[in-house]
C-alpha positions in Angstrom: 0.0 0.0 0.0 1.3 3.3 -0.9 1.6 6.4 1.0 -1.1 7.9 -0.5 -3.5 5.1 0.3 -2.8 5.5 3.6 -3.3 8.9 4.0 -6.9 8.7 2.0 -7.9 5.5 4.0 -7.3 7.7 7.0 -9.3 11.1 5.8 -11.9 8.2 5.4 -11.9 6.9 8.3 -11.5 10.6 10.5 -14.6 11.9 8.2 -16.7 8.2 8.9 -15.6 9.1 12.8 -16.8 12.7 12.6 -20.0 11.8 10.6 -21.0 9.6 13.6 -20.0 11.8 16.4 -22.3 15.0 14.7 -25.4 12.2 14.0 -24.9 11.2 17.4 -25.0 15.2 19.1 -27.7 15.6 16.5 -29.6 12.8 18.5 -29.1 13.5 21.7 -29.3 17.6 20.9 -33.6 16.3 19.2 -34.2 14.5 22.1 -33.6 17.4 24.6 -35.5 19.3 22.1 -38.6 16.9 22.6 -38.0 16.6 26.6 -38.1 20.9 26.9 -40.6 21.0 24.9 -42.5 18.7 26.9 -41.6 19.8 29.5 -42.8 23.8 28.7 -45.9 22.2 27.8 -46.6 21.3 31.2 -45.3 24.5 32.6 -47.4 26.4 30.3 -50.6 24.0 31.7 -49.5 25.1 34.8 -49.0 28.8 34.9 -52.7 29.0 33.1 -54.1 26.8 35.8 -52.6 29.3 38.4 -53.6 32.5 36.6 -57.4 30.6 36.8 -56.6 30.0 40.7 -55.5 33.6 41.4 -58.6 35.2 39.5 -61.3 33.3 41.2 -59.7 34.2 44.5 -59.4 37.8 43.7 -63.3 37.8 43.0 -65.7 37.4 46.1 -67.5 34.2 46.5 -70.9 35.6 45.3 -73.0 33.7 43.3 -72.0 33.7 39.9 -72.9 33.8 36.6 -72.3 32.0 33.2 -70.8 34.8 32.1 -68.9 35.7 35.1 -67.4 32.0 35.4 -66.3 32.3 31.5 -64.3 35.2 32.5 -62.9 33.7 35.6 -61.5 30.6 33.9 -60.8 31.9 30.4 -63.0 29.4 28.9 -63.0 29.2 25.0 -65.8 28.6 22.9 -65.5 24.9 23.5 -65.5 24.9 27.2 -68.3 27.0 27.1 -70.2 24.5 24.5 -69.0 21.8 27.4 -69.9 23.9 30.3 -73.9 24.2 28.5 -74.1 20.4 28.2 -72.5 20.0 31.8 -75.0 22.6 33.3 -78.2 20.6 31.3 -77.3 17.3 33.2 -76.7 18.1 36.3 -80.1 20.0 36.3 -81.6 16.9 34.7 -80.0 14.2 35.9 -77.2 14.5 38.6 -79.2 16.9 41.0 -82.5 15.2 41.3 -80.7 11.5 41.9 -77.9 13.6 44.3 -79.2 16.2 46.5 -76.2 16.1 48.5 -72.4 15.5 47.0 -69.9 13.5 49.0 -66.7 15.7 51.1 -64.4 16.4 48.4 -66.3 15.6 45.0 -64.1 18.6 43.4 -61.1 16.2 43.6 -60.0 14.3 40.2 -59.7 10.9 40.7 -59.6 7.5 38.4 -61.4 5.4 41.0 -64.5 3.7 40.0 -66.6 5.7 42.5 -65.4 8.6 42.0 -67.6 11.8 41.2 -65.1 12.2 38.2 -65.0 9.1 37.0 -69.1 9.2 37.3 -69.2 12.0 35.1 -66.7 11.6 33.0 -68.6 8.1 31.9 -72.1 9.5 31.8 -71.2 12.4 29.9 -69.4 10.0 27.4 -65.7 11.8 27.4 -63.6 8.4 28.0 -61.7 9.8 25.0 -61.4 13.4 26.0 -57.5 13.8 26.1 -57.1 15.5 28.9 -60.2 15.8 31.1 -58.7 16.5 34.4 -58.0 19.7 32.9 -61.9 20.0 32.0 -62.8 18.3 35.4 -60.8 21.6 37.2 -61.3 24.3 34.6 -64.7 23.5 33.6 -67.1 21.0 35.5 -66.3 21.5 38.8 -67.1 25.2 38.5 -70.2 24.3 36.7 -71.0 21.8 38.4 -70.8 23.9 41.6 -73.0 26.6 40.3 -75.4 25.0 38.8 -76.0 23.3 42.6 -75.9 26.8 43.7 -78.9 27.9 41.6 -80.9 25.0 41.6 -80.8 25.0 45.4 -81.8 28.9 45.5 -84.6 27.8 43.2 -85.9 25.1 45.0 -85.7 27.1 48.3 -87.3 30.3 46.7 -89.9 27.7 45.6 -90.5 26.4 48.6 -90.7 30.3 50.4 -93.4 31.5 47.8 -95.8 28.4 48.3 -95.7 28.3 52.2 -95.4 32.3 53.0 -98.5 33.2 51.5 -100.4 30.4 53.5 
């Protein structure tokens, strides 16, 4: 083998190294990528839930309105659509089987008797990606308010028939 050879065989072999080496750093360089994008993903989820937090303790605990909870959570025009249909069966079918909910019902949880898991299968949103985001942002506040009303009503009902008598 002559000198020259060599010499090529080695370029080779140095370029073939440095080829591996950058495919490898661009590798590990994509999946960092993915992890901190990830990872400001949640963070993102997070900061909004906490901006939600800090507005509905800013505002008294009056009784509220559709309009005033859309405002308080930020809802878009989806939640509100899901907040409509959450508000309809809870007047039709959650509040005249449940008068009273369990300590703690706001809580998300996977259990089988869980309020969220009750929900979550009578409303038909097994598929809803992430629907302990809609439990917190969106049901539970509904959910809560609609008892609110429906409890005023009943007991303004209740005042009108009997007072006059």
């Amino acid at each position: 083998m002559s000198r020259n050879e060599k010499r090529n065989r080695s370029e080779d072999d140095s370029s073939d190294d440095e080829v591996a080496e950058y495919k490898k750093a661009n590798q590990e360089f994509d999946r960092e990528n993915e992890r901190l994008d990830k990872r400001n993903r949640e963070l993102d989820i997070q900061v909004r839930q906490l901006k939600r937090e800090i507005s509905v303790l800013k505002t008294k605990s009056e009784r509220k309105t559709k309009g005033q909870l859309r405002i308080d959570y930020a809802w878009d025009g989806e939640e509100v659509n899901l907040a409509d249909r959450v508000s309809n069966w809870v007047k039709t079918y959650l509040f005249p089987r449940y008068k009273f909910l369990k300590d703690n019902w706001m809580e998300y949880s996977e259990e089988e008797k869980s309020l969220s898991n009750f929900v979550q299968r009578k409303l038909k949103m097994e598929r809803v990606e992430d629907f302990q985001g809609a439990w917190e942002r969106v049901i539970c506040p509904t959910i809560q308010n609609k008892y609110v009303v429906v409890r005023c009503n009943l007991n303004n009902d209740v005042r009108k028939a009997y007072k006059g008598k």
